[in-house]
C-alpha positions in Angstrom: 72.3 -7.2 -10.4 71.9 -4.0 -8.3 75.7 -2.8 -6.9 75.1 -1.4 -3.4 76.5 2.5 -3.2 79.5 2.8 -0.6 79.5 3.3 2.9 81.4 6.7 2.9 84.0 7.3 6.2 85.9 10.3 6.1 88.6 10.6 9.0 89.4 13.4 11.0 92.8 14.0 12.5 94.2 16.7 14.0 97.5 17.2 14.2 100.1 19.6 16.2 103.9 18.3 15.8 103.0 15.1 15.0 105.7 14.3 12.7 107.0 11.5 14.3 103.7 10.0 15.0 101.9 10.3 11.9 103.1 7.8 9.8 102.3 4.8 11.7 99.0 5.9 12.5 98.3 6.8 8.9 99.7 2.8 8.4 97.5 1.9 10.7 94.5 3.6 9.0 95.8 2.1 5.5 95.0 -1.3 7.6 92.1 -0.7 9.3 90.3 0.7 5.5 91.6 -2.7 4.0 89.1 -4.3 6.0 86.6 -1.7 6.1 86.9 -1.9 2.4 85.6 -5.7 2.5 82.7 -4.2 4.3 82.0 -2.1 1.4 83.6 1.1 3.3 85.5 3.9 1.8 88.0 5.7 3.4 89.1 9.2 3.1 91.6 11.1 5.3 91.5 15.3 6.5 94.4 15.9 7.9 94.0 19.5 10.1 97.0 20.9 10.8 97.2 23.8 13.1 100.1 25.6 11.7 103.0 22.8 13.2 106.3 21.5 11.7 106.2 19.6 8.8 103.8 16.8 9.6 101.6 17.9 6.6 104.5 17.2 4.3 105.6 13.5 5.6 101.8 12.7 5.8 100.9 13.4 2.4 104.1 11.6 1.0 103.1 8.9 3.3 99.1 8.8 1.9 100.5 8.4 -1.5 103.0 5.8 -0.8 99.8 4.1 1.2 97.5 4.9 -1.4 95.3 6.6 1.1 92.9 8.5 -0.2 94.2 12.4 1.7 93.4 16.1 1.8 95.1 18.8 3.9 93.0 21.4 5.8 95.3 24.4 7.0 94.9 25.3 10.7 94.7 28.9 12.0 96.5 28.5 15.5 93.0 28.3 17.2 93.4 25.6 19.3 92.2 21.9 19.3 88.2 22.4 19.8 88.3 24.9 16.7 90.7 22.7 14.6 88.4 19.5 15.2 85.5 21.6 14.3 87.1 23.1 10.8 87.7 19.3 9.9 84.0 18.6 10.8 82.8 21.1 8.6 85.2 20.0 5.5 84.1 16.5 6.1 80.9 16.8 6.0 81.1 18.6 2.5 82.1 15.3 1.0 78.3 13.7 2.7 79.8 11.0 4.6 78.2 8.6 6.2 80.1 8.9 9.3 82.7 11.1 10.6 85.3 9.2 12.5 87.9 11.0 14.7 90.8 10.1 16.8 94.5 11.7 17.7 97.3 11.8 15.5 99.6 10.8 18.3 99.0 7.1 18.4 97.4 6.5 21.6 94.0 5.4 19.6 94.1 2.5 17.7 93.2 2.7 13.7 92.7 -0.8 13.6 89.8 -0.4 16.1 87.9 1.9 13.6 86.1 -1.6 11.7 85.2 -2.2 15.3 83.6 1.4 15.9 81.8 1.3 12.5 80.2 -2.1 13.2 78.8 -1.0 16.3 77.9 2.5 15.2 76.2 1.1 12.0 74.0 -1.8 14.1 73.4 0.9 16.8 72.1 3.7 14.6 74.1 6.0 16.6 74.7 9.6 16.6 77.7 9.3 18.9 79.8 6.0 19.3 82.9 6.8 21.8 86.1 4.5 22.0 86.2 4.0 25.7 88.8 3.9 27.9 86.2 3.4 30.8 83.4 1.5 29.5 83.8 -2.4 30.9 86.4 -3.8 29.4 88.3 -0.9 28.1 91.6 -0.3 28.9 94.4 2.2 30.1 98.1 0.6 29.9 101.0 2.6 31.0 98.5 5.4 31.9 99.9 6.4 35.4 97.8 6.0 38.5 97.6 9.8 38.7 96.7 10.0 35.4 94.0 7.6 35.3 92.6 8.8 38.9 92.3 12.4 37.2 90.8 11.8 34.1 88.3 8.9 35.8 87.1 11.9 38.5 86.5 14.6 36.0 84.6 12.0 33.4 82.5 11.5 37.2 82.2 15.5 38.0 81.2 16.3 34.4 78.6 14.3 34.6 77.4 15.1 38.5 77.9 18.8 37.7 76.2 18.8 34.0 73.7 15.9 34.3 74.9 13.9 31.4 73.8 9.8 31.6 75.3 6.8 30.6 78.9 8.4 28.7 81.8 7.1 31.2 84.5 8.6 28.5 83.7 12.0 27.4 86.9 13.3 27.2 88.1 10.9 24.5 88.0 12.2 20.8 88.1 8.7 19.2 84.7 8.5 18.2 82.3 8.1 14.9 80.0 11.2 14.3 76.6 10.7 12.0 76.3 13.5 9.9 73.5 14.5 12.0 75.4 15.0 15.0 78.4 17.0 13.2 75.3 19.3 11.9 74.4 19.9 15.2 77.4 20.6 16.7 78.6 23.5 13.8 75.0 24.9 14.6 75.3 24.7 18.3 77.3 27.1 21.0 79.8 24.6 20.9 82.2 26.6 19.3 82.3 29.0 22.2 83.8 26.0 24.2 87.5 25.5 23.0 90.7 23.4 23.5 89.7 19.7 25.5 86.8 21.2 26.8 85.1 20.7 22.9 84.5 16.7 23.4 83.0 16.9 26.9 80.9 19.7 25.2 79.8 18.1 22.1 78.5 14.9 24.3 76.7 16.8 26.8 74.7 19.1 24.1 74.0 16.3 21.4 72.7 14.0 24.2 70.7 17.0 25.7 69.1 17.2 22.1 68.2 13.9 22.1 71.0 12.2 20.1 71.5 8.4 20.3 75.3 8.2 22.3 77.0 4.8 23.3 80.8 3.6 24.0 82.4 0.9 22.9 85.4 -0.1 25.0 88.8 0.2 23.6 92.7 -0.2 24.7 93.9 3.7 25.2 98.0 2.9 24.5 100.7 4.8 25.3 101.7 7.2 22.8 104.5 6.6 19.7 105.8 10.2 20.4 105.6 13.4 22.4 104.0 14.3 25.4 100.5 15.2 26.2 98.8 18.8 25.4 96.6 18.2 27.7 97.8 20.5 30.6 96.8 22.6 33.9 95.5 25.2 31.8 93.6 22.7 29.8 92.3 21.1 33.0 91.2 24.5 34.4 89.4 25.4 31.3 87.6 21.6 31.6 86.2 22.3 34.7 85.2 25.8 34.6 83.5 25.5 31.3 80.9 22.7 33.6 78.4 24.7 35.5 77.8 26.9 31.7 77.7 23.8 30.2 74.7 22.8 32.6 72.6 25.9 31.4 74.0 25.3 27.8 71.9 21.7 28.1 68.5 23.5 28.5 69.5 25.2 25.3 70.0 22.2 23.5 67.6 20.2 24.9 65.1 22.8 22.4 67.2 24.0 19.9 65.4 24.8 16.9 67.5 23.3 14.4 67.3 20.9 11.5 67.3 18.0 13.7 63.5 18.2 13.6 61.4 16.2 16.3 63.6 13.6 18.1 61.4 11.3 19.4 59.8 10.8 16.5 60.2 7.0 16.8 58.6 6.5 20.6 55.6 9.0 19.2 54.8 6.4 16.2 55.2 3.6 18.6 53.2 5.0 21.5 50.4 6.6 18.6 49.7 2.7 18.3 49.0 2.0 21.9 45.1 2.7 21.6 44.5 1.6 25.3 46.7 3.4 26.5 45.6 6.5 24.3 41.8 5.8 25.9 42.8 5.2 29.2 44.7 9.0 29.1 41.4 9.9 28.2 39.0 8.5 30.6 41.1 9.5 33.6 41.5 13.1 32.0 38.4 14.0 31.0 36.3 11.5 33.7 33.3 13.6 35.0 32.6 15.3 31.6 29.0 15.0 29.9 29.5 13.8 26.5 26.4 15.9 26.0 27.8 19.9 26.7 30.4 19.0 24.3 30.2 20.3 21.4 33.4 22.4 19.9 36.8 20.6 21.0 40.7 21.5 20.4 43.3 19.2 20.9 46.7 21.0 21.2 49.7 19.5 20.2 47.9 16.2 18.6 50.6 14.6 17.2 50.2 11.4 14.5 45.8 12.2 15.7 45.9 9.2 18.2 44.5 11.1 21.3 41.5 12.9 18.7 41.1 8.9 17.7 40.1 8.6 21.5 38.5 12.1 21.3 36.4 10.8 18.2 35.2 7.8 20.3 33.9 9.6 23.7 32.6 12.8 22.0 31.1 11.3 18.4 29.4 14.3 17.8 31.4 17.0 18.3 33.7 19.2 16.5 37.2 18.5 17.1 40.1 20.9 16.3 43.7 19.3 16.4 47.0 21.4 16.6 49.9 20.6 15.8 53.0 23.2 15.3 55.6 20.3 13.6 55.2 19.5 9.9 55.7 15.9 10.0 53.8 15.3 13.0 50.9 17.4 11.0 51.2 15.4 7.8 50.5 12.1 9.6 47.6 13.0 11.5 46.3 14.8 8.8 46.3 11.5 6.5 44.7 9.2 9.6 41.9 11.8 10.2 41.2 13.1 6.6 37.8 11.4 6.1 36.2 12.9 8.9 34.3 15.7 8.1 33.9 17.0 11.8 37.6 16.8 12.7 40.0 19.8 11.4 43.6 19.1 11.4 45.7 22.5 11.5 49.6 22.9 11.4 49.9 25.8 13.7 50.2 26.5 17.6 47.1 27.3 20.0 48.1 31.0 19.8 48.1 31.2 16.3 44.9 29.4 15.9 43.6 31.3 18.1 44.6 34.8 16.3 43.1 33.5 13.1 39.5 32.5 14.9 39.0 35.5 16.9 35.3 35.4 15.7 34.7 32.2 16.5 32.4 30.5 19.1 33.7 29.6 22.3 34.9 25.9 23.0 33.6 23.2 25.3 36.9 21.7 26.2 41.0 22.0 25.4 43.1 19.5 25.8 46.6 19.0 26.8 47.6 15.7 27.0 51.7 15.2 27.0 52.1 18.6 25.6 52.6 21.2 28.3 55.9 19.9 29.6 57.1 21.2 25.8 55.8 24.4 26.2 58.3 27.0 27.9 55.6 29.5 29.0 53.3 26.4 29.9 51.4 29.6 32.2 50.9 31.7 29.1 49.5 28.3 27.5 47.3 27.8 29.9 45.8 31.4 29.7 44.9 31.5 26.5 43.1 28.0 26.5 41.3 29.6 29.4 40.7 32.8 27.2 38.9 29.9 24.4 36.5 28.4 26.4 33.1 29.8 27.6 32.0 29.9 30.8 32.1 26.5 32.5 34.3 25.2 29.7 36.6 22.8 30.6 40.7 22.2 30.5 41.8 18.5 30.6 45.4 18.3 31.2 48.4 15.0 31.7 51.6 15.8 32.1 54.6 13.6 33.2 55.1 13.6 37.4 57.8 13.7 39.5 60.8 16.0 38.7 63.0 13.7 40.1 62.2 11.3 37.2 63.6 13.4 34.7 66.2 11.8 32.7 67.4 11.6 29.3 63.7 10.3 27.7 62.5 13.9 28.3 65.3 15.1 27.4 64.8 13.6 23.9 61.0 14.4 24.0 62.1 18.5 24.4 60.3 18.2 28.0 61.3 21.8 29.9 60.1 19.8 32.7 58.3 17.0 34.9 55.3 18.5 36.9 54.9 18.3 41.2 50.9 18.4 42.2 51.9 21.8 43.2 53.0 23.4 40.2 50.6 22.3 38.4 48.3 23.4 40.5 50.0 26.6 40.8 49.6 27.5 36.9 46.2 26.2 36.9 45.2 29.0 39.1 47.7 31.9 37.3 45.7 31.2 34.5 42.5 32.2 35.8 41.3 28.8 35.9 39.5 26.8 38.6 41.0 23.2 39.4 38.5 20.4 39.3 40.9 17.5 40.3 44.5 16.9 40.1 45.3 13.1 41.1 48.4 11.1 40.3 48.1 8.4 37.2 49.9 5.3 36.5 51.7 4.3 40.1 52.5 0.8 38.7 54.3 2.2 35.5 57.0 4.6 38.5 59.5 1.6 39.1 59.9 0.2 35.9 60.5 4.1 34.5 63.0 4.7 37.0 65.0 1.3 35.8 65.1 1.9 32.6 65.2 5.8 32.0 67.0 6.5 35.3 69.1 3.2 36.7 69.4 2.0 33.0 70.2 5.5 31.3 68.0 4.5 27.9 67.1 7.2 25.7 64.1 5.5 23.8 61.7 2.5 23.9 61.2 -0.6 21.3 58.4 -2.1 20.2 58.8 -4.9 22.4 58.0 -2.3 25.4 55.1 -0.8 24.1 53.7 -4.4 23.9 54.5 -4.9 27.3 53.4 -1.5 28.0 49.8 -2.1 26.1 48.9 -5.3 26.8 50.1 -6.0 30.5 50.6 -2.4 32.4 47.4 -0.8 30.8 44.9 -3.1 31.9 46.8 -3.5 35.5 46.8 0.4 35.8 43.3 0.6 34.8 42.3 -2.3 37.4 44.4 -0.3 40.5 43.0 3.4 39.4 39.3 1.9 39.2 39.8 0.9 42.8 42.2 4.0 44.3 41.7 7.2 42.4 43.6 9.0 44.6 47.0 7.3 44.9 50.0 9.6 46.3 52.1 8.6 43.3 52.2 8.3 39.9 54.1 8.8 36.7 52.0 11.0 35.2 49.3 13.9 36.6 45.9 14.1 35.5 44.3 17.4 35.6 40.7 19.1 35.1 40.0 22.4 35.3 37.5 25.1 34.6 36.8 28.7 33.2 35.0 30.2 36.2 32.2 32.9 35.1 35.0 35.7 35.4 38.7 35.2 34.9 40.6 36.8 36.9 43.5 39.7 35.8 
């Protein structure tokens, strides 16, 4: 009989003059890893002390009474953010499963922590707060100013910053994946100190994409002391905000180990194959099958879209690229016996430098690729700078900017496209626009409800069924009979290379 490993839990607490505090919450823990410990959890304490009165000594006398497992991490005086961030980095040394923190003062519960793990395991989260302001959390003997305050900055930091769907980010009782803590010691989070850290750290990992929920929780009064958080502290909160908002666009692209977020909706959506043709009837509608002879595919993904390419142009040579390793292994396995398909793990630029020599192509295509692009102009041009005269550009990207929500933030999308800019770096590139028409009107409400109203972050397989079987066929039915509707999640766009490009 096979013994399953542990679930390894390392807690984080930070602690400032905490001496009269810290051995009932370290009883507390004791509890709470009793139970855990029936779950098949282990439980190891850091204990970061930032150079405070002799808390360190009466918790590690209290661990061994406990028989806690305990390790001390010295402080250096640099303030709560910096101190959290030291014990992330020690803890993560020991390759936890999850990182759980919380204050040394009492007010959160240790015997919630079985709670948090259960959610944060069945979740798969990245982030799982302990609420104070998710339904059904709590605030006793909180005073009304108190709670007023901290309720209005949770509601400006997320106005201000654009975060979705976090009602508590000012809390530090939360459990961390592994993922997330790397993130965070590789992020500019470190720049943002003190309080500020925890509104920080949820408004970057869910800009990159990380799964965050709340689970609510009863916030109690303190056994001891009074609260560090001050005026200065509140100050530094709210100044730190409109950064913060810029700091997002950074994270929502970081190149980090993370690697490609949405990797899950990608596999999900590669198998929605009328879907995948319908992208490319409406894209490419108008084309002869018989100019086209030489085709790239940029940014192809697990190969579904060159599936559909495959199946309108049967005899032409199609090029796919794709710049992310994993994306390129898959699509290099589904299209590997096809000896007129090449599969290339680079970027259009770089192809592009390596087959200077080569002929000119009948088509590029972007489909769901130039909202990841930065320099989606500079893209544009050099597809343009591919194609012969009277080649052709087919192009979908997502509409309506005002859809954008935390989805594309997960995707890496710099942005959702108006008819006018696209039109607009269509014609900086040189090229001449065909058409540009709105795709999908039907698919606009139920986006908005669930990636706007609803604040999710991905879509199950369950949706995609839906999606496939019910909203395909009715969006191909309305677009067969109104080609030109005034709305539309997505834009379809076809270009061409005019007999001179211009500049």
């Amino acid at each position: 009989m096979t013994t399953q490993a542990p679930w390894r839990m390392v807690v984080v607490l930070v602690s400032y003059n905490e001496a009269r505090s810290i051995v009932p919450v370290l009883t507390e823990i004791k509890e709470a890893s009793v139970a855990l410990a029936l779950s098949n959890v282990e439980v190891e304490v850091l204990l970061v002390d930032d150079s405070s009165d002799d808390t360190p000594d009466i918790a590690r006398a209290t661990a061994d009474q406990l028989g806690l497992k305990f390790d001390l991490v010295r402080g250096t005086s640099s303030g709560l953010g910096q101190a959290m961030l030291r014990g992330m980095r020690e803890a993560l040394q020991r390759e936890p499963h999850s990182i759980v923190t919380l204050d040394a003062d009492g007010q959160h519960n240790p015997l919630m922590i079985p709670t948090l793990h259960r959610a944060f395991a069945a979740r798969d989260d990245d982030i799982l707060i302990g609420s104070r302001w998710a339904r059904g959390g709590t605030s006793p003997g909180t005073s009304w100013f108190r709670t007023t305050g901290s309720r209005l900055g949770n509601r400006i930091f997320r106005v201000v910053t654009g975060t979705r769907g976090v009602r508590d980010a000012t809390t530090s009782f939360r459990v961390y994946s592994p993922r997330a803590v790397g993130f965070l010691l590789h992020s500019r989070s470190e720049r943002f100190e003190g309080y500020s850290f925890f509104s920080t750290s949820v408004a970057l990992c869910e800009a990159a994409g990380l799964r965050i929920s709340e689970v609510p929780i009863t916030f109690r009064p303190r056994y001891s002391g009074t609260s560090k958080f001050n005026r200065s502290e509140a100050i530094k909160f709210f100044t730190t905000l409109p950064t913060l908002r810029a700091e997002r666009r950074m994270a929502m692209n970081i190149d980090s180990e993370l690697g490609y977020l949405a990797s899950d909706e990608l596999a999900l959506l590669s198998n929605a194959k009328r879907w995948n043709r319908l992208l490319i009837d409406e894209t490419l509608d108008g084309i002869d099958a018989g100019e086209i002879s030489n085709v790239i595919e940029v940014g192809c993904g697990h190969g579904a879209i060159l599936t559909a390419l495959r199946s309108r142009f049967p005899g032409a040579r199609i090029v796919g690229l794709e710049p992310d390793p994993a994306n390129f292994e898959i699509a290099s396995v589904t299209h590997a016996g096809d000896d007129r398909m090449v599969v290339l793990n680079t970027t259009l630029a770089g192809y592009l430098a390596d087959h200077r020599d080569d002929e000119p192509h009948d088509l590029v295509v972007f489909l769901n690729v130039l909202e990841h692009i930065e320099e989606d102009g500079e893209e544009l041009r050099l597809a343009a700078g591919a194609l012969r005269q009277g080649g052709w550009v087919g192009i979908l990207v997502p509409a309506l900017p005002s859809l954008y929500g935390p989805i594309d933030m997960k995707s890496g999308h710099f942005r959702r496209y108006s008819e006018k800019q696209l039109a607009d770096i269509i014609a900086r590139a040189g090229l001449e626009s065909i058409r540009i028409r709105h795709l999908d009107a039907l698919g606009v409400v139920p986006y908005w409800i669930n990636y706007r109203l609803l604040n999710k972050s991905g879509i199950s397989g369950g949706g995609v069924w839906a999606f496939e079987n019910v909203f395909v066929p009715a969006t191909r039915f309305v677009t067969r009979r109104a080609k030109n509707l005034p709305l539309g999640k997505n834009l379809v766009a076809l270009a061409r290379r005019p007999e001179r490009i211009a500049g």
